[in-house]
Structure formats: C-alpha cells, structure tokens
C-alpha distance (Angstrom), angle and dihedral (degrees) to the residues before:
residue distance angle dihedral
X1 . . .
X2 3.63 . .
X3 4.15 86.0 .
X4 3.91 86.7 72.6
X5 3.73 83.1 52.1
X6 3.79 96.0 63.4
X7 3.88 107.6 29.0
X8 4.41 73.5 65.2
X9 3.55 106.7 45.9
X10 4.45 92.1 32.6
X11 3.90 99.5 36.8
X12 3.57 107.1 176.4
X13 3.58 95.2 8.2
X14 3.45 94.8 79.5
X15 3.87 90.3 62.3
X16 3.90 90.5 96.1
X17 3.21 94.5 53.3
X18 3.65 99.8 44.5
X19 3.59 106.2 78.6
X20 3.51 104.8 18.7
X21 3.74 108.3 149.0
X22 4.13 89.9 20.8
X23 3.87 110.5 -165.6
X24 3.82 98.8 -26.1
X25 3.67 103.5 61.7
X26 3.84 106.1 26.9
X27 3.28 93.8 173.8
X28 3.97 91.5 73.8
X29 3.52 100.2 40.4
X30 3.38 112.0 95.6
X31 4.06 97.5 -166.5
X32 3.27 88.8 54.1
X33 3.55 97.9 47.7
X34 4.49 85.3 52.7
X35 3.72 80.0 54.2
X36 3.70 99.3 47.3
X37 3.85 89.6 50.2
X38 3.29 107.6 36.6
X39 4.28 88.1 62.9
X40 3.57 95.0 36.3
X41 3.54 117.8 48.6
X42 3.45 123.3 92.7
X43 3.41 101.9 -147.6
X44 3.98 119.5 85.9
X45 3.35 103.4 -142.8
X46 3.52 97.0 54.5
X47 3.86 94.9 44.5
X48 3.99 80.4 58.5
X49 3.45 105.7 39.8
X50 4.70 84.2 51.5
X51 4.09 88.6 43.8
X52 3.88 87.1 54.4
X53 4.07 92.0 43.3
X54 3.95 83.4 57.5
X55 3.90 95.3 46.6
X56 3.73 93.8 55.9
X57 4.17 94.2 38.3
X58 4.25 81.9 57.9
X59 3.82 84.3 49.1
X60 3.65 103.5 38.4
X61 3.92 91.0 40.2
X62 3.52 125.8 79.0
X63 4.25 96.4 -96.1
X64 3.76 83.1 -135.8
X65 3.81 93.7 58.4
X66 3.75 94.5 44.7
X67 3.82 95.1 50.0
X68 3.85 84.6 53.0
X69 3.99 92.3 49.4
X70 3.59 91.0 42.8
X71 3.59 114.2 47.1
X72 3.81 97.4 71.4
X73 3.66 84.8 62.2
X74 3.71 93.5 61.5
X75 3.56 92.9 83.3
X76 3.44 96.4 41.2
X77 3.98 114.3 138.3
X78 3.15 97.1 -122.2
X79 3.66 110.6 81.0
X80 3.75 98.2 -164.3
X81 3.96 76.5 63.1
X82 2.84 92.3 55.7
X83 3.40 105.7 53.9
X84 3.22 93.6 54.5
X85 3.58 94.3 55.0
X86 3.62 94.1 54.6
X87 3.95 89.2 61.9
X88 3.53 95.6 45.4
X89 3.74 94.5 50.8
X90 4.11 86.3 47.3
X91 4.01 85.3 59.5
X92 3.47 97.4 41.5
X93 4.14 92.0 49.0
X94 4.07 85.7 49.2
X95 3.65 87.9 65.8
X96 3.72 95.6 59.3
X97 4.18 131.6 69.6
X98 3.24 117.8 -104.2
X99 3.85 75.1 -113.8
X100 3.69 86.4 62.6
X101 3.30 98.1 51.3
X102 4.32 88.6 48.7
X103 4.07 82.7 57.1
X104 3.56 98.6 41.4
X105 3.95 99.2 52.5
X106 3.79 122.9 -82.1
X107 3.65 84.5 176.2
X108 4.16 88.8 59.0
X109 4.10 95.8 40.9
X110 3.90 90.8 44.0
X111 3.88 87.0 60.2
X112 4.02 89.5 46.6
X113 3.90 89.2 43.0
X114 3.79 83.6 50.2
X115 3.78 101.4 55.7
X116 3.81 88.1 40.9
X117 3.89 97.5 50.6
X118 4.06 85.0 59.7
X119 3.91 96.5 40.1
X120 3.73 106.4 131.7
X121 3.71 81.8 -131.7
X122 4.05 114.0 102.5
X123 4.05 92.9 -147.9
X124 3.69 94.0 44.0
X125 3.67 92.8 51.5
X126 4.25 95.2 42.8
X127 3.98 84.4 53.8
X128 3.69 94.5 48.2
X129 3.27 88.5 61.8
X130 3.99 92.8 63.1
X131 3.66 93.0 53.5
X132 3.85 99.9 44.0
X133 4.22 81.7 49.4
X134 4.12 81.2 60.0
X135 3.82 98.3 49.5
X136 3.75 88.6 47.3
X137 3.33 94.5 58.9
X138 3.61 95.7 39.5
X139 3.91 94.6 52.0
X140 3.81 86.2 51.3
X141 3.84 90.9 68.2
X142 3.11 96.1 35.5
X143 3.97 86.4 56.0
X144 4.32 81.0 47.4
X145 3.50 92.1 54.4
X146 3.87 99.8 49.8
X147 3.72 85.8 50.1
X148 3.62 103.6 41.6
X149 4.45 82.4 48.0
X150 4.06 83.8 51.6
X151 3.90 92.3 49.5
X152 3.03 88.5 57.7
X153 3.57 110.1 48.5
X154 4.22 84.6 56.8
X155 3.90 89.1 54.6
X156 3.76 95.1 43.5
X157 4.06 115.5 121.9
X158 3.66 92.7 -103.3
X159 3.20 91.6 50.2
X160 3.73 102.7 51.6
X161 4.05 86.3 45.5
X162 3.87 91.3 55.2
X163 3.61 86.4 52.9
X164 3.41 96.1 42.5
X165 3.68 94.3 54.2
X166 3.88 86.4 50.1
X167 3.54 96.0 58.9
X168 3.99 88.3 50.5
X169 3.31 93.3 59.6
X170 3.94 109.8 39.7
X171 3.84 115.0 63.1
X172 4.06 84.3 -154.8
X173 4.21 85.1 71.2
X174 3.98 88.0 48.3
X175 4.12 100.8 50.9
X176 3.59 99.2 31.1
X177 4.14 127.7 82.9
X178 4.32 106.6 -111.9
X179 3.92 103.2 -118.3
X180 3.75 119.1 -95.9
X181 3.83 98.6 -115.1
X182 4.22 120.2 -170.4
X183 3.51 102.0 -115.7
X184 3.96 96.4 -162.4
X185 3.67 118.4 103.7
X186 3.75 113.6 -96.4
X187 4.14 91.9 -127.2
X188 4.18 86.9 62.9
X189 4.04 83.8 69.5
X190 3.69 99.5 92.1
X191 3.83 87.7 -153.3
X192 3.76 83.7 47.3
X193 3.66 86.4 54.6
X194 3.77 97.5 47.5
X195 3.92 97.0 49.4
X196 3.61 85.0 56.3
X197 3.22 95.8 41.8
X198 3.97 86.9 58.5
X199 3.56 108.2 38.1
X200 3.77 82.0 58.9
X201 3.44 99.1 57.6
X202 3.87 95.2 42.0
X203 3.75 84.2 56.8
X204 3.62 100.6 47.2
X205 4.10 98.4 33.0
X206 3.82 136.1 57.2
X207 4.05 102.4 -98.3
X208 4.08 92.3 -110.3
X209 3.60 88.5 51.7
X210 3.86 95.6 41.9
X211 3.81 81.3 52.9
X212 3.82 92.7 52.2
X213 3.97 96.2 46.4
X214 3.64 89.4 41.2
X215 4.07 99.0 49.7
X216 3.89 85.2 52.4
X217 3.79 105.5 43.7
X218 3.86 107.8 22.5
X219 3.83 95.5 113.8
C-alpha cells in the first residue's frame, strides 16, 4: 500500500494526518481506518500488506506520538481492533529506551497492557505480552537508577565526614568491627526485582488483572 510508502519517506510528518477525526469521525482517521482494515478484510494479502503499513508508521513515527494515537484504540469494541492495536503499540514501545518508556508513562501503558493481557481476544492477549515484557524491563532500571542515586547520596563527601566525625568521637566506633554491608544495588537481586515488580502492579492494577500481567511476565 502506498500508506507504507509515506509513513517512510515523511516520518513524523504524517502525524497530522494520522488521526485526524480520532474515534468520532472514523471516516477521517486514517489510523483508524489501517486498523479497521487490517482485522476486517477477508482477503490475505491485504490484511498483510495494512499490518506492514502499521509496523513501519510505529517505526517511522515518533514512538511517543504513536503511543498517544494509539492508546484510545485499545479499548476499542471491536476486538479484531484491538488486536491489532496491541501489536502496533508493542512495535512502537520497541523503539523507545527503557528510559523512554520511564518518561512516557509506564504507569499509563501498564494499565493498557493490563486490559489487553485479559482481552478475550487470542492476538490481543499474545501481543500484550510483548509490551508488558518492555515495561518490565524498563521498571527494572528505573528501580537501578533510584538505587544507584540513593548509594550515592550515603557515600557522598558529607556524608563520609559526618561519619567520620562520629567515629572520632564514640569509643563504640573505635573497638568494635564496621559491619560487612552488600554493596550491590538491591534491583540486581532478581527476587528483588520481582517483588518490585509485583507490588507495583498490585498497586496500579485491579488484583485479577495484576494476577494476569503478573502470571505472564514475572520472570
């Protein structure tokens, strides 16, 4: 298709055209009209030819703008939509850092991934999977971050002169052996990682859907 075409050669200057008359005139949206196609068609080829179109606009696209176009369509009623939604927002998200992701909104995708993961649609559900896999990962280092920031802040200068001026002064800190303190960053722990990794989807999901995301990406 000749949409392919453009969303290669124009990049991000097809994002004003892409979503034009969003949910409430379908008719002039042309995302939604990809989306529309691409689960409804009946001929192969075609179905093809629109879920390539979509794979190239989330990597010709800023990722950023294509998450924004697409998540309203996550919860579209059509579920063949839907589907397809799922795996474009999975490409899109695999064009961004899991830095990106951290500045973009884990807390907003996790809630899309969410609702997708428990679609009663098989496609939607198998995609879901890709982009909860993503903001694992991407709360991980997040979780590294914050702790390598905190380790830091308890070795800073003033820090170690505070301490040091304890120790002067206390005849405890001059008889006694300094405790042996793991120096490794709590988030390398993979079990670390995972209890994270669950208390923040209990507190950001419904518990049967914290159950869902968490039986498929809890690794």
């Amino acid at each position: 298709m000749c949409v392919a075409d453009l969303f290669s050669v124009f990049g991000n200057s097809m994002e004003p055209y892409m979503d034009m008359g969003s949910l409430t005139r379908p008719a002039n949206s042309l995302l939604l009209q990809l989306l529309l196609k691409a689960s409804s068609n009946d001929k192969r080829f075609v179905i093809e030819e629109v879920q390539q179109s979509l794979r190239i606009m989330a990597g010709s696209v800023d990722p950023a703008v294509s998450l924004d176009r697409l998540v309203p369509y996550a919860a579209h009623r059509n579920p063949k939509v839907r589907a397809q939604v799922a795996m474009v927002l999975t490409a899109a998200a695999e064009q961004m850092t899991p830095e990106d992701l951290v500045q973009y909104g884990n807390d907003k995708l996790l809630q899309v991934g969410g609702a997708l993961v428990t679609d009663n649609t098989p496609d939607a559900r198998t995609a879901a999977r890709g982009l909860l896999t993503l903001l694992r990962k991407s709360h991980d280092i997040a979780a590294s971050v914050a702790s390598t920031s905190d380790g830091e802040k308890e070795n800073s200068p003033a820090m170690v002169r505070d301490s040091s001026n304890i120790s002067r002064n206390t005849d405890h800190a001059l008889t006694s052996k300094p405790a042996v303190k793991d120096s490794r960053p709590a988030c390398e722990d993979p079990q670390s990682n995972a209890d994270a990794w669950e208390s923040y989807c209990k507190s950001m999901l419904a518990p049967s859907v914290a159950a869902a995301v968490l039986k498929v990406v809890n690794k």
